[in-house]
C-alpha positions in Angstrom: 96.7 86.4 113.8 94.8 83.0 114.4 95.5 83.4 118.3 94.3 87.5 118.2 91.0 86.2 116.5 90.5 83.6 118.8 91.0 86.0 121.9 88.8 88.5 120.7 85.8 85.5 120.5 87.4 84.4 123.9 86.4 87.9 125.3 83.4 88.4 123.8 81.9 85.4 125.2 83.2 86.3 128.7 82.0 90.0 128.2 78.4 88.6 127.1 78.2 85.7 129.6 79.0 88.1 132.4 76.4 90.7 131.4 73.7 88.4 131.1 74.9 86.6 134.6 74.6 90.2 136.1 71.6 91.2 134.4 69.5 88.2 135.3 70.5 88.6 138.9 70.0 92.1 139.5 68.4 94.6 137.6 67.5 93.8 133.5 69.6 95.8 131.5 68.2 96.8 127.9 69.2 93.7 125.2 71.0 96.5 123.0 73.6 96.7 126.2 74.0 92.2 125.9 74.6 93.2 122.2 76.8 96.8 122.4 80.0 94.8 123.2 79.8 92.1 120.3 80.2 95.1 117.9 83.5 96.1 118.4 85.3 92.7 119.3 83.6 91.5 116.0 85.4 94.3 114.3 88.6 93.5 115.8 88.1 89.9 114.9 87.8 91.0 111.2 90.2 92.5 111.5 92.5 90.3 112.7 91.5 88.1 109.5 91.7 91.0 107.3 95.8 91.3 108.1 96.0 87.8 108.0 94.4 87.1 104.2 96.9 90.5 103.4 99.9 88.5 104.6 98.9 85.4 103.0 98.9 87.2 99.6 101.6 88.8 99.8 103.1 85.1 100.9 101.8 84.0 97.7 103.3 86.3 95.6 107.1 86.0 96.8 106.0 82.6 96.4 105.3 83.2 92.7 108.5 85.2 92.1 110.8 82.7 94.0 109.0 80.1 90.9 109.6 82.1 88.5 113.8 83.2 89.4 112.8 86.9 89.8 113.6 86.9 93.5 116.6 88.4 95.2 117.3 89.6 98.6 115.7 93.0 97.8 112.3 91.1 97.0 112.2 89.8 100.1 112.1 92.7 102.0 110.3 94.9 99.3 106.7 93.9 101.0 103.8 96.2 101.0 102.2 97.9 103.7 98.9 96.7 104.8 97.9 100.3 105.4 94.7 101.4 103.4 94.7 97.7 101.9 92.7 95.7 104.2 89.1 95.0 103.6 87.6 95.2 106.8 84.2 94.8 106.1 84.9 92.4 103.7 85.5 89.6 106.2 82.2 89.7 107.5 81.1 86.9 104.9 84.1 84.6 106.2 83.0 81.4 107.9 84.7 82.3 111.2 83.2 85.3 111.3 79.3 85.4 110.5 78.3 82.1 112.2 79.9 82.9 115.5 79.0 86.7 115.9 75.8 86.3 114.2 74.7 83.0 116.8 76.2 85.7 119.6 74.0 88.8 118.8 71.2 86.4 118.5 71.3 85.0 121.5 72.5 87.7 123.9 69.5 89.8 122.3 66.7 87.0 122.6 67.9 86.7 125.9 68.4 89.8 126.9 64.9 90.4 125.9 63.3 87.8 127.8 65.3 89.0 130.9 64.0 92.2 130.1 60.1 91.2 129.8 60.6 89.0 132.8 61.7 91.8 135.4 59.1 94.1 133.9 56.1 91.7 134.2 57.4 90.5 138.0 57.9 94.2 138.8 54.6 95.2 137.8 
């Protein structure tokens, strides 16, 4: 899961950097298009991190059986489904989460709004 989450910041990097390369050389495009593709590769991330704190509970709590003696093979591959249990949106506060995408929508829309006022003012 850490190597999905680090992809999905890999790409949106790329995605952003390659936008604003294209929109500073050619025409402006609107800051909400530097900042559309964040969205969803930010979802994904949390995601990613939302599957991965599931697994490490569910870790934890053969973990907590295999302490206590109440494990046999049938605990072990008794394990819940992650369906409907993930909190998404919870993730957001994580500290791999918020500082990266939050640096990255800042940027791409300050300067995706300079670029903008830029080619307006020369165009005029």
């Amino acid at each position: 899961m850490t190597e999905n989450s680090r992809n999905a910041k890999t790409w949106c990097i790329s995605i952003v950097s390659a936008l604003l390369v294209f929109s500073s050389k050619t025409l402006a495009l609107p800051w909400f298009v530097l900042v559309l593709p964040i969205l969803p590769l930010m979802y994904l991330d949390m995601y990613y991190l939302a599957l991965e704190t599931f697994y490490r509970e569910q870790y934890n709590l053969l973990k907590q059986k295999y302490k206590e003696g109440k494990i046999d093979i049938f605990n072990v591959y008794d394990m819940e489904s992650p369906a409907d249990k993930l909190e998404i949106f919870y993730q957001i506060i994580s500290k791999s989460v918020w500082p990266f995408y939050g640096l990255l929508l800042l940027v791409a829309g300050v300067i995706g709004y300079f670029l903008a006022t830029q080619v307006n003012c020369v165009g005029a």
